[in-house]
C-alpha positions in Angstrom: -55.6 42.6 -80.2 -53.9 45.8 -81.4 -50.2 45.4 -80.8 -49.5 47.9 -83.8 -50.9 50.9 -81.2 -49.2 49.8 -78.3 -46.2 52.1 -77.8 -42.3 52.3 -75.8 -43.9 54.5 -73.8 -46.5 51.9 -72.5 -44.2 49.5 -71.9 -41.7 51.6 -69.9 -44.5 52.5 -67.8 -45.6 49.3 -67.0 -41.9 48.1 -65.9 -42.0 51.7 -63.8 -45.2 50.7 -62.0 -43.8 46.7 -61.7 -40.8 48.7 -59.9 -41.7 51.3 -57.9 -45.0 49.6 -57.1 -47.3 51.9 -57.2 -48.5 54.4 -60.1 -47.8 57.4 -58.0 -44.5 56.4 -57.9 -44.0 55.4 -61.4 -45.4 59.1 -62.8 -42.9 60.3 -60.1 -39.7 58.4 -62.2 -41.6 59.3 -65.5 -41.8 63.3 -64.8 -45.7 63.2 -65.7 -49.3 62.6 -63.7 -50.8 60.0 -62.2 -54.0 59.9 -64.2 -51.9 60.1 -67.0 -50.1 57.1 -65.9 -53.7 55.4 -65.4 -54.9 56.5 -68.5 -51.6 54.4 -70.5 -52.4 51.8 -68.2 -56.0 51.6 -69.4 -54.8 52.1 -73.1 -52.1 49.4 -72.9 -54.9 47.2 -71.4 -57.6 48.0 -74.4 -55.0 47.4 -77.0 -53.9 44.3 -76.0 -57.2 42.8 -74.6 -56.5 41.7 -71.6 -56.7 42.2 -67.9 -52.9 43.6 -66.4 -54.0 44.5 -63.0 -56.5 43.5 -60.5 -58.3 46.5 -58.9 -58.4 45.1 -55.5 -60.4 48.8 -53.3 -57.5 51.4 -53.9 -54.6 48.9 -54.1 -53.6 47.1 -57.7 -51.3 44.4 -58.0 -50.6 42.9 -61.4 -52.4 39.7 -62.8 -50.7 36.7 -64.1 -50.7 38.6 -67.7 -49.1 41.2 -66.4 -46.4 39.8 -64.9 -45.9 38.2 -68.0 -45.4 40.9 -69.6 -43.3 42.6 -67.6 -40.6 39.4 -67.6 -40.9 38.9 -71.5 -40.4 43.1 -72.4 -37.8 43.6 -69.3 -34.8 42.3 -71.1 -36.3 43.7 -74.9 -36.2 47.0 -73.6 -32.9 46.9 -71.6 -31.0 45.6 -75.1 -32.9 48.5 -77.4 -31.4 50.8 -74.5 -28.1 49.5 -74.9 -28.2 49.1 -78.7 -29.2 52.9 -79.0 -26.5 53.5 -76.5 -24.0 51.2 -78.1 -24.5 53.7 -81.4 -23.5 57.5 -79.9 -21.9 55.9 -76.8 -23.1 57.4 -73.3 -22.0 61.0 -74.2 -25.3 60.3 -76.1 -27.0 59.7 -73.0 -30.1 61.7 -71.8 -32.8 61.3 -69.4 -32.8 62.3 -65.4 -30.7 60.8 -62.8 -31.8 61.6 -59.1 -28.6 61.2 -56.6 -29.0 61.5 -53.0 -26.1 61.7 -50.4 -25.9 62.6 -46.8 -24.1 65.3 -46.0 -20.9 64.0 -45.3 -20.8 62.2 -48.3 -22.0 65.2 -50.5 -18.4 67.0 -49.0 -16.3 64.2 -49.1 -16.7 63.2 -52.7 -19.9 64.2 -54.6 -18.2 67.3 -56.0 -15.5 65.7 -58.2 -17.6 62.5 -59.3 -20.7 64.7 -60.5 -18.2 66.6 -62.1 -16.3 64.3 -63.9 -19.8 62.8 -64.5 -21.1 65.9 -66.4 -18.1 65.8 -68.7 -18.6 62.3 -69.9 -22.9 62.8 -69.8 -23.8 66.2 -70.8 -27.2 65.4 -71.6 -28.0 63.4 -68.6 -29.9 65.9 -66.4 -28.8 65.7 -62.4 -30.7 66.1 -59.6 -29.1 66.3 -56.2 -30.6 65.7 -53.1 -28.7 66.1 -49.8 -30.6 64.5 -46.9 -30.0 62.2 -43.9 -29.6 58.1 -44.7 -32.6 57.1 -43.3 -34.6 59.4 -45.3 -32.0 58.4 -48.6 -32.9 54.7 -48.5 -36.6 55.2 -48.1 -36.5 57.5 -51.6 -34.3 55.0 -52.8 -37.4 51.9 -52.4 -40.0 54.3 -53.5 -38.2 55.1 -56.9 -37.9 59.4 -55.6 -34.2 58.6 -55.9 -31.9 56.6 -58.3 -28.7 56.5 -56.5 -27.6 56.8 -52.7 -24.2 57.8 -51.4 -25.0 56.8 -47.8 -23.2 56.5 -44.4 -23.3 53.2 -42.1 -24.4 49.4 -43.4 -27.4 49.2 -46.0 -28.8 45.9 -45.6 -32.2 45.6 -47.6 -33.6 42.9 -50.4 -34.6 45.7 -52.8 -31.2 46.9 -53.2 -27.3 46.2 -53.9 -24.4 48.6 -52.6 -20.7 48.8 -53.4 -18.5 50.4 -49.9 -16.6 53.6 -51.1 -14.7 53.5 -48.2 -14.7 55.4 -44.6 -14.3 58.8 -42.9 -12.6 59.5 -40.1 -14.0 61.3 -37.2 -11.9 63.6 -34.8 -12.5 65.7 -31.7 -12.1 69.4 -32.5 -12.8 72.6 -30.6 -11.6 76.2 -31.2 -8.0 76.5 -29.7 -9.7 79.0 -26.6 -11.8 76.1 -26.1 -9.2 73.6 -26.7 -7.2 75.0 -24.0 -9.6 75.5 -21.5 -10.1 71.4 -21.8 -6.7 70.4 -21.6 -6.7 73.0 -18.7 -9.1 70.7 -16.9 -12.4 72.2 -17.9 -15.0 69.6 -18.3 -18.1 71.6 -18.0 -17.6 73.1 -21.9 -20.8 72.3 -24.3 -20.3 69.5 -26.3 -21.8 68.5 -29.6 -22.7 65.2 -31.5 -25.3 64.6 -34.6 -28.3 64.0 -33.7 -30.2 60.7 -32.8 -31.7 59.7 -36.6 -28.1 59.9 -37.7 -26.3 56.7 -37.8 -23.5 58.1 -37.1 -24.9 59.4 -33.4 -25.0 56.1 -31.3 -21.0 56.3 -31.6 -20.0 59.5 -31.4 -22.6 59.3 -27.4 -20.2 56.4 -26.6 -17.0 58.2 -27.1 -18.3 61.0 -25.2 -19.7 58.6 -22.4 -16.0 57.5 -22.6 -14.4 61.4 -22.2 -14.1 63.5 -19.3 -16.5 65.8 -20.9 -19.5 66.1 -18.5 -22.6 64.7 -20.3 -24.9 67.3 -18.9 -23.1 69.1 -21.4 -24.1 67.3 -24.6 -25.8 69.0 -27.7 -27.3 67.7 -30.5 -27.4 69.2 -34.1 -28.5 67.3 -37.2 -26.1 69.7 -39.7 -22.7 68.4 -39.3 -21.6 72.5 -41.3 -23.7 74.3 -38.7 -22.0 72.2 -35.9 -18.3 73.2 -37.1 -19.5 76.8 -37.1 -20.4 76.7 -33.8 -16.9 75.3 -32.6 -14.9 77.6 -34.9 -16.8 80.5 -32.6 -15.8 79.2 -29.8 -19.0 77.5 -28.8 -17.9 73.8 -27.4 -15.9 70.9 -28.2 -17.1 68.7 -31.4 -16.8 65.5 -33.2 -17.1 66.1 -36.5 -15.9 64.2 -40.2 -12.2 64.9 -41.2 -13.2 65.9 -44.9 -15.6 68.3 -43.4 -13.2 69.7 -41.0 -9.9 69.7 -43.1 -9.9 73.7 -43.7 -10.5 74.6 -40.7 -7.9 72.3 -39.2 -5.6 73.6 -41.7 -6.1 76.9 -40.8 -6.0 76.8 -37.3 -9.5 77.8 -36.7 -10.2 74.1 -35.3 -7.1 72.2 -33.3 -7.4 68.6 -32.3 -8.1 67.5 -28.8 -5.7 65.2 -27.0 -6.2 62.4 -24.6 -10.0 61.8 -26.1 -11.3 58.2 -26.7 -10.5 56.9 -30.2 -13.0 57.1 -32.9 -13.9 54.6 -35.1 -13.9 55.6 -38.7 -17.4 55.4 -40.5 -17.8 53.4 -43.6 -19.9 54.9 -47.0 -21.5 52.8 -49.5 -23.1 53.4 -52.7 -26.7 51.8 -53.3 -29.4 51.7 -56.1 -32.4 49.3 -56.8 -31.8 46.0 -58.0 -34.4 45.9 -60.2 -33.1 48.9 -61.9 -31.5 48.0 -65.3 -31.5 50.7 -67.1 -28.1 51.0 -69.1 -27.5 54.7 -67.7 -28.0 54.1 -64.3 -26.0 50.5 -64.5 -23.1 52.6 -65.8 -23.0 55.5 -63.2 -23.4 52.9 -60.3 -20.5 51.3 -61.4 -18.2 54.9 -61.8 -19.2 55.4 -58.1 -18.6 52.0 -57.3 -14.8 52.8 -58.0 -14.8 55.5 -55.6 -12.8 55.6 -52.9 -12.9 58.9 -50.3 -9.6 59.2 -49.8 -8.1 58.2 -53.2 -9.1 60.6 -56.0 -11.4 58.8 -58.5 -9.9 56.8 -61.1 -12.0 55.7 -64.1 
């Protein structure tokens, strides 16, 4: 056995591929190849002597040594983390930090928290992925993403959420089109998010509940394209109040009276339980303090 050649990098690998699951994945997190991935693997086996993985056809799953190894270094490598942390403090911070958030989320309060972010990590690289929740929590499991602002319950084993609170939805058209409904038109297009959105099965209740003929309905899965098409006058919307506050503001959009009520819709913060790396611990917590209508207080 020749522990003297076996290297950080090695073991950070391993806990990757424990992880993620796969070694796909785990070159994916590391920024590098999956052969080059295999080939540590292979190293880290030769060095130490033993059998880590059991080559089952194309699927691997770690032996009883490996898992071994992977509980005993887990908690060495999380406090050599911390201790080098613990000497520059996490202005010293570097690595890569994927966030996704769905749109409404990315508008409501992404802006300010990468931003204040930034200031207090300079050296930890962001990369920002806007995308629909569904999509979000699936690059969440697979390791493609770190952090998740997302809209709507997450309920899933693999990982833990903090709610940052809700946004309100409201019925908006332009004020032509405003008029024209409280005028007694009900034959005006209407438009909701569309089905993979979580947020779609309420908003096609509250219209099932309006006057508004549902021949009428649209669908649209870009909540910005949607208040677009309302400021030009192109139908009646339901739409996030962040999203829709300039406009409102402005007059461009007015608020439509006598319309079902809308329940608000509740955001959440989520990474991977099995994540403990002292960056990532730190920057859930700052966006477990969030709150989208309170500005961030840390």
């Amino acid at each position: 056995m020749s522990i003297s050649r076996v290297s950080l990098y090695h073991l950070e690998t391993l806990l990757w591929i424990d992880r993620l699951g796969t070694f796909s994945a785990a070159a994916e997190r590391l920024n590098t190849t999956q052969p080059a991935v295999s080939a540590r693997m292979r190293e880290l086996e030769q060095r130490l002597g033993t059998r880590l993985f059991r080559r089952d056809g194309r699927t691997m799953s770690l032996t009883a040594a490996g898992r071994k190894l992977v509980r005993d270094c887990d908690p060495l490598l999380r406090d050599m983390q911390v201790a080098l942390l613990g000497s520059g403090g996490f202005a010293e911070a570097s690595g890569v930090v994927r966030i996704g958030a769905g749109e409404i989320a990315a508008a409501s309060c992404l802006p300010a928290f990468v931003a204040d972010l930034k200031a207090d990590m300079p050296n930890v690289g962001l990369e920002i992925e806007i995308d629909l929740t569904a999509n979000l929590i699936q690059q969440l499991l697979t390791g493609r993403t770190d952090i998740a602002f997302a809209a709507g319950p997450i309920a899933h084993p693999a990982l833990k959420t903090q709610p940052i609170g809700e946004v309100a939805l409201m019925w908006l058209a332009s004020p032509a089109v405003a008029a024209a409904f409280a005028a007694g038109e009900a034959q005006l297009p209407v438009w909701s998010l569309a089905s993979h959105s979580p947020i779609h099965g309420r908003m096609r209740d509250a219209i099932e509940a309006s006057r508004i003929a549902q021949e009428s309905l649209n669908l649209c899965n870009n909540a910005r394209t949607m208040i677009d098409i309302a400021k030009a006058g192109g139908g009646v919307g339901i739409f996030p109040e962040p999203m829709a506050r300039a406009e409102v503001a402005a007059g461009a959009l007015v608020e439509l009276s006598d319309m079902p009520v809308l329940a608000p819709v509740a955001f959440h913060v989520a990474m991977r339980v099995s994540d403990s790396e002292p960056v990532l611990a730190r920057i859930f917590e700052r966006a477990a303090l969030l709150s989208l209508s309170v500005p961030p207080q840390f």
